[in-house]
Structures are given as C-alpha cells and as structure tokens.
C-alpha positions as CSV (number, residue, x, y, z in Angstrom):
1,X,2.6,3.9,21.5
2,X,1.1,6.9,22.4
3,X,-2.2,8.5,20.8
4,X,0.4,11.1,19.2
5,X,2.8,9.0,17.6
6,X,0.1,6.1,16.4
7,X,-2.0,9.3,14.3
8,X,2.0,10.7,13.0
9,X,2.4,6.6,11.8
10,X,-1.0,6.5,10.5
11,X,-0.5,9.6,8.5
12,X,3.4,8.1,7.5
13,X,2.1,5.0,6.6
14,X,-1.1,5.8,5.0
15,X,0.9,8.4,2.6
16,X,3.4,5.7,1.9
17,X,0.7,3.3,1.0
18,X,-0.9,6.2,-1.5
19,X,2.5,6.6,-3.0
20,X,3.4,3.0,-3.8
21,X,0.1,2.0,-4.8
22,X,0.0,4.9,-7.5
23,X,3.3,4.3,-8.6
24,X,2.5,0.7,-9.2
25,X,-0.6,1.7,-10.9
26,X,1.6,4.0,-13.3
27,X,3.7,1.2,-14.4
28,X,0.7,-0.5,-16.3
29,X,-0.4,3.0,-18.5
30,X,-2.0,1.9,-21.4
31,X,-3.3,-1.3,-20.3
32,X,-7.1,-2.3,-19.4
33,X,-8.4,-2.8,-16.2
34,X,-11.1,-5.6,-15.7
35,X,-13.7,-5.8,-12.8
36,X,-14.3,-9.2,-11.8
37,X,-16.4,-9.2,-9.3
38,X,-16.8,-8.6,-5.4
39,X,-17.7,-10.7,-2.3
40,X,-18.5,-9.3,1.0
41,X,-18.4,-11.1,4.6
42,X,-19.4,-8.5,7.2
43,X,-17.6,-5.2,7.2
44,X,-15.3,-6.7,5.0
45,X,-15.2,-7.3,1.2
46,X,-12.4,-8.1,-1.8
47,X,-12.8,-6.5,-5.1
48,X,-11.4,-8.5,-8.1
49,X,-10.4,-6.8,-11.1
50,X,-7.0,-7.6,-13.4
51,X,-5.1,-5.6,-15.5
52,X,-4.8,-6.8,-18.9
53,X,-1.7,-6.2,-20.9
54,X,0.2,-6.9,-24.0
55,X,0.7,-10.3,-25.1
56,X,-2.4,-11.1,-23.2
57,X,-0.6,-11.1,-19.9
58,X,-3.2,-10.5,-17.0
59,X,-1.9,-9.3,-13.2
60,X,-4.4,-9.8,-10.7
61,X,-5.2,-6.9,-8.8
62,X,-7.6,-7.9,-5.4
63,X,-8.8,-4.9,-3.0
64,X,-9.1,-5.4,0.3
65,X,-11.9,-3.4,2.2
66,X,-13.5,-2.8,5.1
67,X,-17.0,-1.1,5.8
68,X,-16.2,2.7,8.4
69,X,-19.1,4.1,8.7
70,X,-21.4,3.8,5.7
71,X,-18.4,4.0,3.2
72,X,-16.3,1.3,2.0
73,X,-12.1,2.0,2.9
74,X,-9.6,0.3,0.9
75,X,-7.0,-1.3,3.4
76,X,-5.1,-3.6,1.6
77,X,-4.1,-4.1,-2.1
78,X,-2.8,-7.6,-3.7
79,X,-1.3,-7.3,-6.9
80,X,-0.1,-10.6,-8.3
81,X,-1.0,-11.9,-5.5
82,X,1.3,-9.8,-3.0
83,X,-0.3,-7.7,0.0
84,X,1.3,-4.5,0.1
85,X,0.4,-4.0,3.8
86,X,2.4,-7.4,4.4
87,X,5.4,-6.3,2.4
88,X,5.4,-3.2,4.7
89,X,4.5,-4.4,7.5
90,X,7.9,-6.9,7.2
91,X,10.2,-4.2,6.2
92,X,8.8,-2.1,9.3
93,X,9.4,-5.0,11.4
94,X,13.2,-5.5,10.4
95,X,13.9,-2.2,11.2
96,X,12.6,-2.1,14.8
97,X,14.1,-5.4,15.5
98,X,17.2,-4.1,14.0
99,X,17.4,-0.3,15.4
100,X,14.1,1.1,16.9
101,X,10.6,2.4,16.5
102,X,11.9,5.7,16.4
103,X,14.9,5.2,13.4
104,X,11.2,3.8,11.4
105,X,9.6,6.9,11.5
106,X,12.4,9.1,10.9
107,X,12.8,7.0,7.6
108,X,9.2,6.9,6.6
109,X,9.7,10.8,7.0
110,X,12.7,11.2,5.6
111,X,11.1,9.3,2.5
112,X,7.9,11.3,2.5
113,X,10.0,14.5,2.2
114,X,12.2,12.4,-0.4
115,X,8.7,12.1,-2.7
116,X,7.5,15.8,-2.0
117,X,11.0,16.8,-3.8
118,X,10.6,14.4,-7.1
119,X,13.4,12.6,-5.5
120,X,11.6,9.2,-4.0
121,X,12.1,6.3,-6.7
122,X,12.5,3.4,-4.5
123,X,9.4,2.3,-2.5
124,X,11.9,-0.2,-0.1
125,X,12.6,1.6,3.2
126,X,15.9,0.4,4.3
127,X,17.0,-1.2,7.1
C-alpha cells in the first residue's frame, strides 16, 4: 500500500480499536478492576489486571504493549482471553479475500461516520 493509504488505515483502524475497546469497557460499569501484575521482555510487556463482577465472576483483561520512544503504547487488548487485534485482523481479512482492500476501508469509514452519529452499535464489520 502506499504511505497514504497505510496512515488513512492506521487512523481507521486505530479509531475502531478506541471504539470497541471503550464500549467493551462500558459493559462492565460498576464492577472493580484488579491489577495483577506486569512482565516486560524488551520493548514489549503484558499488563494483567481482571475485572471483578457480581457473583464473583472475574474476566481477565491482559494489555499488550510495546515501548515507542520512552512511553509505553497499548497495541493489543485480551479480554477473556480474546485479542481484539486478532478478531479484526480476521474480519479484515474476509473481506479482502472476499471483495477488496478498497470495499475494507470504505466500511471501516462508513462505520466511523456510523459512531460519530450515535448510530454505530455493532463492532462486527461485515463482509
């Protein structure tokens, strides 16, 4: 891809990530969050933590990072155990294989204007 459309996808895709994660996040109001500790290789770490709920239900919630600079990026986050970079990253690659590069970034913009109105509820992009 070109330098133009990789910084437009970065942009799409880092919004999308922002969007989902918060949402997520939103679902468990109310409940604690518990740090559980950290372990760095490198430029990269994980954060541990869990959210603690009602009937003592506990969702694991890992962080993915990696050291830019001299400050610590979040790039990936697991909840329950599921990367939501991988999830993406499968739905973006049935849709290439199915239409094209270019029909994936006209729905992850078509979706970011969806949010931007109140009107984005669904975090799947289809295919």
């Amino acid at each position: 891809r070109t330098s133009q459309q990789r910084e437009e996808f970065v942009g799409l895709f880092s919004g999308l990530l922002e969007r989902s994660y918060f949402s997520k996040i939103e679902n468990y109001a109310g409940e604690r969050f518990v740090y559980n500790g950290e372990t760095v290789e490198g430029e990269f770490a994980t954060v541990r933590s869990k959210i603690i709920g009602g009937r003592k239900a506990e969702i694991p919630v890992d962080y993915r990072l990696h050291l830019v600079g001299s400050r610590w990026a979040v790039h990936d986050v697991l909840i329950d155990g599921i990367s939501i970079v991988s999830n993406y990253r499968a739905q973006f690659n049935q849709i290439i294989q199915t239409s094209s590069y270019d029909n994936l970034t006209q729905k992850m913009r078509l979706k970011e204007l969806e949010t931007a109105r109140g009107q984005g509820s669904r975090h799947r992009l289809e295919p």
